[in-house]
N, C-alpha and C positions, 0 to 999 in steps of 0.2 A: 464603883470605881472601875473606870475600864482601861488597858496597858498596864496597871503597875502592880504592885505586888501581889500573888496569887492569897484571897483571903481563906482562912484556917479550913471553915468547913470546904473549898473548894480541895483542898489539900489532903483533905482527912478522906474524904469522897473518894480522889484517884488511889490514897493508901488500900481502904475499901476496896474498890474495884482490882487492883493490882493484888490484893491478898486473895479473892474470888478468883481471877485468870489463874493463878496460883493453884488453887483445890482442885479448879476444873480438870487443868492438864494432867495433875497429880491420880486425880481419877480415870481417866482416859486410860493415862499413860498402867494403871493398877487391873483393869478391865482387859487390856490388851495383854499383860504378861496371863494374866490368867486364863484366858480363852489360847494363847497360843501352850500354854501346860498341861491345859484339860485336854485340847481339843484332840489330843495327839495321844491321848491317854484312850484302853480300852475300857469296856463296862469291867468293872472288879467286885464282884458283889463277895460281903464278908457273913457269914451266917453265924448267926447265934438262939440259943435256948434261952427264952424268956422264964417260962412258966409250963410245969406238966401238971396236968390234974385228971381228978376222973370226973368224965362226963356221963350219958346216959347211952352211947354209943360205946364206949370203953374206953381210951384214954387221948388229952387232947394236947399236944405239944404245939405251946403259940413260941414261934419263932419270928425274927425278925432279920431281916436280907438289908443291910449297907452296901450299897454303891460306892465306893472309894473312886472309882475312875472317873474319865471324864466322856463317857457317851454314856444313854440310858439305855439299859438293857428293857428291852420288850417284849413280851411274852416268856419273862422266866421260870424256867422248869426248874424246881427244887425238889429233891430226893433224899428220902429218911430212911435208913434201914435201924432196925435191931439187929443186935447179933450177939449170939451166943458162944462165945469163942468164935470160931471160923464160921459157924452154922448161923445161914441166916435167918431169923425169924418171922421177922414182914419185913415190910418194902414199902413207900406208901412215897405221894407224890405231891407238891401242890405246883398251882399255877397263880405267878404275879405277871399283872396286865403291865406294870409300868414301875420300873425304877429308876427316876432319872437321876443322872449324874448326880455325888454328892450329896445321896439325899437315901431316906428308909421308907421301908414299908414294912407290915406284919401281916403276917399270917399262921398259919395254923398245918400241922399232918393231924390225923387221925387211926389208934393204932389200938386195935385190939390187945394186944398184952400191956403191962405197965412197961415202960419205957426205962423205970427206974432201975426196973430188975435185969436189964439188957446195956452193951456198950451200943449208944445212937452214934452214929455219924450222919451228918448234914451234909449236901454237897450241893454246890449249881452245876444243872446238867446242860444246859443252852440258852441262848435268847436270840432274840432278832432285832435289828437297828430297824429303828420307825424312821 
């Protein structure tokens, strides 16, 4: 029938499509607040102790480096000391190639004494924007 009443599925169609133009912009418009939040944000890396154990080199703290911010840190220096009271005991370093925003990686120090028996602090010591 052509001119007169629009029939059901031609109706339901534009509903359809009118609900889709909908999600689209809804989405856009959720990608754009988000990229202007992150993007303004620096690398935040949060460090944490997974797991100490002893390995066959002496002992192995797998740790694991969160990105909270919104750029990826690149070449992150991470640094573990022991310390015995004031006195420090080792020092030990690793290096992550890539955290990008938002996101973790894991790795590992490696420390001659148990770690257990010492206060660790973890710290990020730098990175570089790729």
């Amino acid at each position: 029938m052509t001119g007169g009443v629009p029939s059901a599925a031609s109706l339901a169609e534009k509903m359809a499509a009118g609900f889709g133009a909908l999600l689209f912009a809804g989405t856009l418009a959720f990608l754009g607040y988000k990229e202007q939040t992150l993007s303004s944000s620096p690398p935040d890396v949060v460090l944490h102790v997974e797991h100490i154990q002893r390995v066959h080199s002496g002992f192995l703290v797998t740790i694991r480096a969160a990105n909270q911010g919104g750029h990826t840190a690149a070449g992150l220096l991470v640094s573990g000391v022991l310390k015995d009271g004031d006195t420090v005991v080792e020092q030990r370093h690793a290096h992550f190639q890539y955290v990008p925003a938002e996101s973790e990686r894991r790795g590992g120090l490696y420390f001659m004494r148990d770690p257990r028996h010492f206060t660790l602090s973890l710290r990020p010591e730098g990175f570089e924007r790729p």
